[in-house]
FITIVEX-228807 format. One line per 10 residues: number of its first residue (from 0); their letters; for each residue z, x, y of C-alpha. Coordinates in Angstrom, 1 decimal. Layout:
<recs>
NUM	A	Z/X/Y  ... .
</recs>
This chain:
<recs>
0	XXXXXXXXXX	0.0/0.0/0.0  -0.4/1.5/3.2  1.7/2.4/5.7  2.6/0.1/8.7  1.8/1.7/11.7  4.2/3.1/14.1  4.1/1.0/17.5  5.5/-1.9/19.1  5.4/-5.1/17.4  4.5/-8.8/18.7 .
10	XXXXXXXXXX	7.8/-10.5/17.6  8.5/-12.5/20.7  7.2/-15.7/21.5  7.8/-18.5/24.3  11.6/-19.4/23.5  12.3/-15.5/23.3  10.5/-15.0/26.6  12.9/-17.6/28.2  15.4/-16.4/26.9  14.9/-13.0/28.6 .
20	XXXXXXXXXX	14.5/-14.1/31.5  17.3/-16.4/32.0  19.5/-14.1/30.1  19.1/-11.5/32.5  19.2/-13.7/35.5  22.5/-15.6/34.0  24.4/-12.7/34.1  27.3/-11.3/36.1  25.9/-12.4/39.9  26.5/-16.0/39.4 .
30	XXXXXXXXXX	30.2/-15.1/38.6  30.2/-12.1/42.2  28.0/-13.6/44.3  29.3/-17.0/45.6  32.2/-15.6/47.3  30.0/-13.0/48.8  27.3/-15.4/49.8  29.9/-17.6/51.6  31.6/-14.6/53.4  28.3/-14.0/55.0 .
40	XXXXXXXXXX	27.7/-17.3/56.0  30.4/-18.5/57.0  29.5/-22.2/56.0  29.0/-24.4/53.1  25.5/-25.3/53.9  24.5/-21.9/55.1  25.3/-20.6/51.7  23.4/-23.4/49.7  20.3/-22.6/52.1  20.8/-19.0/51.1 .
50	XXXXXXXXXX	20.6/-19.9/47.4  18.2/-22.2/47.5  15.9/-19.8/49.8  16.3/-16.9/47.3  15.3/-19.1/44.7  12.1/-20.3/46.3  11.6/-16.3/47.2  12.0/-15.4/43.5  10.1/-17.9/41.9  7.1/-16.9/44.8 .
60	XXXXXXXXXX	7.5/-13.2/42.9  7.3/-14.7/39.7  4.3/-16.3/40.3  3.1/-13.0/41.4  4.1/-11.3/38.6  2.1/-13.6/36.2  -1.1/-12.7/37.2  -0.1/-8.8/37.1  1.3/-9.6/33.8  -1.7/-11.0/32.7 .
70	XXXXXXXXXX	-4.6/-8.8/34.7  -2.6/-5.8/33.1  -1.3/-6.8/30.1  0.6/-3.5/29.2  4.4/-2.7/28.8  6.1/-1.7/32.0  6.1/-4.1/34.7  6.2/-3.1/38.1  5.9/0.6/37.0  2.3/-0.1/35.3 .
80	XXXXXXXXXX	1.3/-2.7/38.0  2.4/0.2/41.2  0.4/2.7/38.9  -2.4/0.6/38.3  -2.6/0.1/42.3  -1.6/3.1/44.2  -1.4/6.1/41.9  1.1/8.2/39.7  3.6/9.4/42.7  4.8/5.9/43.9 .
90	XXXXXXXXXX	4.9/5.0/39.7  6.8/7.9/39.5  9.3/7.5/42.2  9.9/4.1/40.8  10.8/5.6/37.6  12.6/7.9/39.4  15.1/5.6/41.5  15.1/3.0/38.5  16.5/5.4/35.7  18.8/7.0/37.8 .
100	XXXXXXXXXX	20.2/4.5/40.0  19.3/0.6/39.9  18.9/0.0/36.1  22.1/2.0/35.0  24.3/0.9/37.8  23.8/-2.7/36.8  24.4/-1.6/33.3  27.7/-0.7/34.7  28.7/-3.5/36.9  27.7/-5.7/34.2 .
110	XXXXXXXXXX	29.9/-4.3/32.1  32.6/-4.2/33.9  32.8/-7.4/35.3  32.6/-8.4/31.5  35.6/-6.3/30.3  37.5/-7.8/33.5  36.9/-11.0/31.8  38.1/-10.5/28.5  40.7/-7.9/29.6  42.3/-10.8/32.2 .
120	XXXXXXXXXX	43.0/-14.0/29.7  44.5/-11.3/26.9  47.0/-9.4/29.1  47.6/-12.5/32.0  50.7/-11.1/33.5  49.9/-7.1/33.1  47.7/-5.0/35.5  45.0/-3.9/33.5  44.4/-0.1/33.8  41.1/1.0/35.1 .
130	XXXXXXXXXX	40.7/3.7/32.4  41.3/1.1/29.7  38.5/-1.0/31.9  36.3/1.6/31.7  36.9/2.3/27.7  36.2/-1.3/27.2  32.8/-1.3/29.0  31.7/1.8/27.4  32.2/0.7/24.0  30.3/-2.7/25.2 .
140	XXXXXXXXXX	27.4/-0.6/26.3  27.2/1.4/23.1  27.6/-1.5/20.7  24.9/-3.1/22.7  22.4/-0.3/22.6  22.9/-0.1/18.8  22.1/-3.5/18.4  19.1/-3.4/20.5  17.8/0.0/18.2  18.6/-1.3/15.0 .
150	XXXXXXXXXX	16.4/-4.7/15.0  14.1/-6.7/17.6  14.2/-9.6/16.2  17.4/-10.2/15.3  18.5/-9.2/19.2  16.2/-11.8/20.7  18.1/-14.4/17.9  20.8/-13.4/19.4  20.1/-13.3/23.0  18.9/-17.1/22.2 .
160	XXXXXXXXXX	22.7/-17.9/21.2  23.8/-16.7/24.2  21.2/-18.4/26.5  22.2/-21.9/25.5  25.6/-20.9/25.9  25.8/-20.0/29.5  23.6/-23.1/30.3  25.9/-25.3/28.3  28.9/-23.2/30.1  26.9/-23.8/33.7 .
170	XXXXXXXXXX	26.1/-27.4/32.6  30.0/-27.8/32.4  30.5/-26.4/35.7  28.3/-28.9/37.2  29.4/-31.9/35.5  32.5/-31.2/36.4  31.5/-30.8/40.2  29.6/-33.8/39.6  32.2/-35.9/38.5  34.7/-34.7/41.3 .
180	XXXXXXXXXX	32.3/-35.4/43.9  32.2/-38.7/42.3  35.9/-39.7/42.6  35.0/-38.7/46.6  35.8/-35.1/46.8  33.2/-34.7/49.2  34.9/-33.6/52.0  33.8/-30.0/52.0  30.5/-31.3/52.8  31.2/-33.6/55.7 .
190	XXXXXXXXXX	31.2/-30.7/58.0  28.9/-28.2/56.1  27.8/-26.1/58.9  31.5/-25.5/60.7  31.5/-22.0/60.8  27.9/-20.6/60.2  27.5/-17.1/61.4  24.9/-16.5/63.8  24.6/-12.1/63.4  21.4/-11.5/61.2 .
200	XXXXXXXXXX	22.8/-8.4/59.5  25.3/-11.2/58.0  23.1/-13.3/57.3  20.9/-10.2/55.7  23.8/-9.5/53.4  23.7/-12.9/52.2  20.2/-13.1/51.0  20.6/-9.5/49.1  23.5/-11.2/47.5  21.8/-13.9/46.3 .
210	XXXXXXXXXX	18.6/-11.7/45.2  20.9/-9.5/43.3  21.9/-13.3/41.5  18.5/-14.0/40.5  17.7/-10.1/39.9  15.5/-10.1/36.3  13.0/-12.8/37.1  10.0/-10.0/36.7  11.9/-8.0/33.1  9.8/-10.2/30.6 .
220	XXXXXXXXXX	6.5/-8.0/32.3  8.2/-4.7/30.6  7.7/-6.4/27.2  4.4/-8.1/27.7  3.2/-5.1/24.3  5.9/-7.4/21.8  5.2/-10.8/23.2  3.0/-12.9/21.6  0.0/-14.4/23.1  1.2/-12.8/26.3 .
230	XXXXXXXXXX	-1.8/-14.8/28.6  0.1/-18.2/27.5  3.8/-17.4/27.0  4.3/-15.1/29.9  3.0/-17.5/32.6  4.6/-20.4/30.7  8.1/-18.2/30.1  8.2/-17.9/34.2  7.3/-21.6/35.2  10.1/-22.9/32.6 .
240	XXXXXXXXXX	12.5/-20.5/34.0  12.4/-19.8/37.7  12.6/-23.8/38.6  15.8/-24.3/36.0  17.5/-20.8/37.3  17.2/-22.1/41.1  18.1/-26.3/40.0  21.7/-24.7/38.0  22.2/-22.0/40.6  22.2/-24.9/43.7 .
250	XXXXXXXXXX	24.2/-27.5/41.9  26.8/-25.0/40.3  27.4/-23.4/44.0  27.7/-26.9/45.2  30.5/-27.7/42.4  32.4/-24.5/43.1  32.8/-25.5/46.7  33.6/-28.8/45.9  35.9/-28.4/43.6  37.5/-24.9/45.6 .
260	XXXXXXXXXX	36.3/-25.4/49.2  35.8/-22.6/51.1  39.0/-21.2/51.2  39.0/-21.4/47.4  35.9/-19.4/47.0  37.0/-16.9/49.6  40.1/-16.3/47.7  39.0/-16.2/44.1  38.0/-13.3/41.9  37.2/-15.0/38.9 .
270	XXXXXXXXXX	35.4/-18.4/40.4  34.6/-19.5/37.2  38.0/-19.6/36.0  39.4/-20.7/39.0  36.9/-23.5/39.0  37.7/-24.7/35.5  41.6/-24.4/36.1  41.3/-26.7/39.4  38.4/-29.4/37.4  38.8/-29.3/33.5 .
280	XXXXXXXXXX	41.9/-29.5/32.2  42.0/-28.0/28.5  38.3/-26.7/29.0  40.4/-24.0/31.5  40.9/-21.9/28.3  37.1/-21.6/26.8  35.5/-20.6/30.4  36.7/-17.2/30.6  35.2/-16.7/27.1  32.3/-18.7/28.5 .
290	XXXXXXXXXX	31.9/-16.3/31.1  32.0/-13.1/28.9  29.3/-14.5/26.6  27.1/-15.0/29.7  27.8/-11.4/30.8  27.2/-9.6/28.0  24.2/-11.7/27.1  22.8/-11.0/30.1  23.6/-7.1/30.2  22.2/-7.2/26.0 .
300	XXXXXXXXXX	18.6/-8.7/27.4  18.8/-5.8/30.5  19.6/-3.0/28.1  16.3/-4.2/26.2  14.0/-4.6/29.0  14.5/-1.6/30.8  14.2/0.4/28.0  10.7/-0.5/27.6  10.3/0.3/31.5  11.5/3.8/30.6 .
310	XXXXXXXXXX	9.3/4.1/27.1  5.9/3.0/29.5  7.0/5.7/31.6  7.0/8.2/29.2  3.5/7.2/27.4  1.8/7.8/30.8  3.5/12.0/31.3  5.9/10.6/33.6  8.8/11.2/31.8  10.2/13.5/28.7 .
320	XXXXXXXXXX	7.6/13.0/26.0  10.4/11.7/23.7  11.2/9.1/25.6  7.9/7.2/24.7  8.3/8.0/20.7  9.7/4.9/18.7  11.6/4.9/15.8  10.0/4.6/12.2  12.4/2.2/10.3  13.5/-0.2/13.0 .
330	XXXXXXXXXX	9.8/0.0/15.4  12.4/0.3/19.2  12.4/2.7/21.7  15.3/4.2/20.2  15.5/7.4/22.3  14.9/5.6/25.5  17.8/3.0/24.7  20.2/6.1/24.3  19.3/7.7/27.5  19.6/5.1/29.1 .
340	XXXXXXXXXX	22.9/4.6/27.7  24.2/7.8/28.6  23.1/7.6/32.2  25.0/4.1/32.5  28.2/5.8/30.7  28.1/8.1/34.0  27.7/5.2/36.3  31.6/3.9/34.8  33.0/7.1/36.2  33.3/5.8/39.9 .
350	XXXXXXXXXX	36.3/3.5/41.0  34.1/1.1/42.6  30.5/-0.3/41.6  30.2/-3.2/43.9  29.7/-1.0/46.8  26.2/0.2/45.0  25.1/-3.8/45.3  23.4/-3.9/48.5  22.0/-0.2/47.8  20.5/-0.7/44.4 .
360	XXXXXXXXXX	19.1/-3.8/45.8  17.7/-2.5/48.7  15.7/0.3/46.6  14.7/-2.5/43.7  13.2/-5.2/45.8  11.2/-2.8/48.0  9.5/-1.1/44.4  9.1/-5.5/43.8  7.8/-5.7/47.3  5.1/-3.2/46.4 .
370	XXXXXXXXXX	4.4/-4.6/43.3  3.8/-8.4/44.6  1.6/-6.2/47.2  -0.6/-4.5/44.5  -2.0/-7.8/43.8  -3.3/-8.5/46.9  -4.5/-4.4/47.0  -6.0/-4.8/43.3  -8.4/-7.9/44.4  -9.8/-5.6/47.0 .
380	XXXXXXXXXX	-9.8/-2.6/44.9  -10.8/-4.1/41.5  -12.3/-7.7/42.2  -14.2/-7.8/39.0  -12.0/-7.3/36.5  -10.6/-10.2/34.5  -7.9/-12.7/35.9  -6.6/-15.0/33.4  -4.0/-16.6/35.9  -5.1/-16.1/39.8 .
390	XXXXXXXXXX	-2.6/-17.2/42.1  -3.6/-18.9/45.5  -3.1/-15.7/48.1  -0.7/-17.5/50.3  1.9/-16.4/47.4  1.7/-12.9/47.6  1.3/-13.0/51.2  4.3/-14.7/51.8  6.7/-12.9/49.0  5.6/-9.7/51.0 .
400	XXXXXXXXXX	5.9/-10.7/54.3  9.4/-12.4/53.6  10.5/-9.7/52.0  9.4/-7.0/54.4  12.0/-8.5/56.7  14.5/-8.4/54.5  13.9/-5.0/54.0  13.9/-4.1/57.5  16.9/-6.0/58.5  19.5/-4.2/56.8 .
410	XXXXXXXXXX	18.4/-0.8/58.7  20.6/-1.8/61.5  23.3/-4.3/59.4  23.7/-1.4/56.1  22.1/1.6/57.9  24.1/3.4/54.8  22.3/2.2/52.0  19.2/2.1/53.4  19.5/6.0/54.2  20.8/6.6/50.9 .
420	XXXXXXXXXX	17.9/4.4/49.3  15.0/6.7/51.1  17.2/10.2/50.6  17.0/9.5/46.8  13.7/8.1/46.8  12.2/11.1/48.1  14.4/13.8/46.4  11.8/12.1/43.4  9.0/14.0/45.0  9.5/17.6/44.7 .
430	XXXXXXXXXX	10.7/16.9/40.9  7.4/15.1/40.7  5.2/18.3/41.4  7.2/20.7/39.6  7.8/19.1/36.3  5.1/16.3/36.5  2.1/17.5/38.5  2.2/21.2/37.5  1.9/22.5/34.2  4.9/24.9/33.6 .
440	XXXXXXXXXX	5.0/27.1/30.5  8.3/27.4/30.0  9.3/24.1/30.6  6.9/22.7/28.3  8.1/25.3/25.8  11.7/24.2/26.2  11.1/20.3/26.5  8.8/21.1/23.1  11.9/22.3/21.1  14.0/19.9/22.2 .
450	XXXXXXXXXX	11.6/17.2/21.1  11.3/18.1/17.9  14.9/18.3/17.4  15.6/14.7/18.6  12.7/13.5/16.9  14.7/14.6/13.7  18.0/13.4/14.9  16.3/10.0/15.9  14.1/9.7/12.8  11.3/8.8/15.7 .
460	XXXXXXX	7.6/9.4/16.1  4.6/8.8/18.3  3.4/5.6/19.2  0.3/5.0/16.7  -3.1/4.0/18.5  -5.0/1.2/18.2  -8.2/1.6/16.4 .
</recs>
C-alpha cells in the first residue's frame, strides 16, 4: 500500500470553521472588556454604540477577508494576502511582530485570565499567588499545544464542545438580563447617555477594547489548506458567524448593565460572575466554570490557528526551515505549535499583561488594515485572475478608511504604544536582510544542523508537493 503523503489534510468542514471563529472570538475579551469599554465612555449607551460599531467594523473585514480567502486560497491569512500584494518585507514584518508579540501575548493573557477563573472559585477566601498563577497558565498552554499536535480532528471535536458551551453560557447571561429587564429593571437605560465622555483619545480606547473582543474574525483564513471546500465553507463560516458574535455581544453587554449598572461593571473583575451572583440564583456556581471553558476554548482554537500562520511563513524562506515541516504520524505543524509555545511561556514572566492590550492591538489591526487594503491593490494589480466571492468596493473602502483613523487617533491618546508598535516593527527589517534576504554561509550551516536534529526529535518532515 502506499504511503500517505506528508502535508496538511482537508478535515474541517463548515461547523469546524464556525467553530473557529467564534471560539476564538468568544474568548477572554468578553469577560475584560465591558468594564474597559464603559470606563472609556462614560455611559451606557456610549458603550453599546461602541460594541455594536466594532461589530459592524469586524464583520466589514470579514467580508474582506472572504474574497482574499477565496482569490488566494492558501494557508496564512493576512501573511499570504500582504505577500501576495506588496512583497516579502511587509509579509515579513508581519511575521515578525506577530510571533514575537501579538500572537503569544494573547496566548498569555488568555491564559491567565483562565487560571484567575479557576484559581478564584477553589481558593474563595485566599490570595492566589502570582507564581502559582503563572504555573497554572503554563501547564494550560502546554496541555493545549499537545493536544493540538497529537490529532486535528479530534481538536476541532473538541473546540465544537466548547463553542456551544460558551453560547449556551452567553445565552444564560442574556436571558437572564432579559428576564430582569422584564420585571422593570430598566432604569439603567432611562438616562443612557448621562455621562458620555467627549475626549477622542477615550473614546479611541474604547473602540480598541472592543476590537481586541472581536479579535479572531480573520484566523479561519490561516487554515483555508485543511478546510474543505474552502470557496463554500469559508465565505459561509464568516456570514454565520460575524452577525451571531455582534447580536450576543450587544445583548449580553446590555444584561450586564442591567443587571450591574454602571457602578457594578466599573467595580467588578469577574463580570461574569458578578452577573450570575446578582441574576441567577444556584446558576451562580456553574458560570465561573462557564467562563473557564469559554477561555480556554477560545485560547485552544488561537494556539491552532496561529500556528499555521507561522508554518505559511516558513514554506515561503521567511522563517526557520523547520518551522514549515509537519509531523509524520499525527500530519500538524508540530514544531511550529512548540515554538510558539515557548515564546508564549516567556510572555507569563511579566506582572502585568493587560497593559500590552492597546499595544498588541495597535500593531495587529494595522497588519489587518493592510490586508483589507490589498484587495483593493490586487484588483488593480491582478484584475484577471479569478474571484470566486467579489465584494462590492465600498467594503474595503470603508474598513480601511475607518480604520485608518483608529489607527491615527491613539498617536496623541497612547503615544506609548504606538512608539513601541513602529520601534518593534522596524527592528524586523535589519533581521530581514541579514538572515532573510542574504545568503549567509554559516548561518545556513548552523540552522542546517539544527534542523536535522529537531527533525529527529519531532519525528517531522517536509511538506509533500502536489503532483
Amino acid at each position: 500500500m502506499a504511503e500517505e503523503a506528508v502535508k496538511m489534510k482537508k478535515q474541517l468542514g463548515l461547523l469546524e470553521g464556525v467553530a473557529i471563529i467564534l471560539g476564538i472570538i468568544f474568548g477572554s475579551g468578553i469577560f475584560i472588556s465591558p468594564k474597559e469599554v464603559l470606563e472609556s465612555t462614560g455611559s451606557v449607551w456610549g458603550a453599546l454604540t461602541v460594541w455594536a460599531a466594532c461589530g459592524v467594523l469586524a464583520t466589514l473585514g470579514a467580508l474582506c477577508y472572504a474574497e482574499l480567502g477565496t482569490t488566494l486560497a492558501q494557508s496564512g491569512g493576512d501573511y499570504h494576502y500582504i505577500n501576495e500584494a506588496y512583497g516579502p518585507l511587509p509579509a515579513f514584518l508581519y511575521l515578525w511582530d506577530a510571533n514575537l508579540v501579538f500572537v503569544p501575548s494573547t496566548n498569555a493573557i488568555m491564559s491567565l485570565t483562565f487560571a484567575n477563573n479557576i484559581l478564584g472559585p477553589l481558593f474563595p477566601n485566599c490570595v492566589i499567588d502570582p507564581l502559582c498563577r503563572k504555573l497554572v497558565a503554563a501547564a494550560t498552554i502546554c496541555l493545549l499545544t499537545f493536544i493540538n499536535a497529537y490529532d486535528v480532528r479530534f481538536t476541532t471535536k473538541v473546540q465544537n464542545v466548547f463553542m456551544f458551551t460558551k453560547i449556551k453560557a452567553l445565552v444564560v447571561i442574556i436571558i437572564g438580563g432579559i428576564v430582569w429587564m422584564a420585571r422593570g429593571g430598566v432604569e439603567n437605560f432611562e438616562d443612557g447617555w448621562a455621562g458620555t465622555k467627549t475626549s477622542v483619545s477615550d473614546w479611541s480606547i474604547a473602540f480598541y477594547s472592543g476590537i481586541f473582543s472581536y479579535s479572531g474574525w480573520n484566523y479561519l483564513n490561516f487554515m483555508t489548506e485543511e478546510l474543505k471546500d474552502p470557496f463554500v465553507n469559508l465565505p459561509r463560516a464568516i456570514y454565520v458567524s460575524l452577525p451571531m458574535v455582534t447580536a450576543i455581544y450587544l445583548l449580553a453587554n446590555g444584561a450586564y448593565l442591567a443587571v450591574l449598572g454602571p457602578v457594578g461593571v466599573r467595580a467588578t473583575e469577574a463580570i461574569a460572575v458578578d452577573f450570575a451572583i446578582s441574576a441567577l440564583g444556584f446558576l451562580r456556581y456553574i458560570m465561573p466554570v462557564a467562563v473557564a471553558i469559554a477561555i480556554v476554548g477560545g485560547l485552544s482554537v488561537h494556539i491552532m490557528t496561529s500556528s499555521r500562520m507561522c508554518f505559511a511563513g516558513a514554506r515561503n524562506g521567511h522563517m526557520p526551515e523547520l518551522l514549515a515541516h509537519i509531523n509524520v504520524k499525527c500530519y500538524s505543524p508540530l514544531p511550529s505549535l512548540v515554538f510558539l509555545m515557548l515564546i508564549s511561556l516567556l510572555m507569563l514572566i511579566p506582572d502585568n499583561l493587560t497593559s500590552l492590550i492597546t499595544y498588541c492591538t495597535v500593531v495587529e489591526s494595522f497588519f489587518t488594515t493592510l490586508s483589507c487594503s490589498a484587495v483593493l491593490w490586487l484588483r488593480y494589480k491582478r484584475p484577471h485572475i479569478p474571484r470566486p466571492i467579489r465584494v462590492s468596493t465600498w467594503i474595503p473602502v470603508t474598513f480601511v478608511l475607518v480604520s485608518g483613523v483608529l489607527l491615527v487617533v491613539p498617536v496623541l491618546a497612547q503615544g506609548w504604544a504606538v512608539l513601541a508598535g513602529v520601534l518593534m516593527t522596524l527592528a524586523g527589517v535589519p533581521v530581514y536582510y541579514a538572515l532573510v534576504a542574504s545568503d549567509v554561509k554559516a548561518v545556513r550551516s548552523v540552522a542546517t544542523k539544527f534542523t536535522h536534529v529537531c527533525q529527529k526529535l519531532f519525528l517531522s518532515a517536509v511538506e509533500d508537493k502536489d503532483d
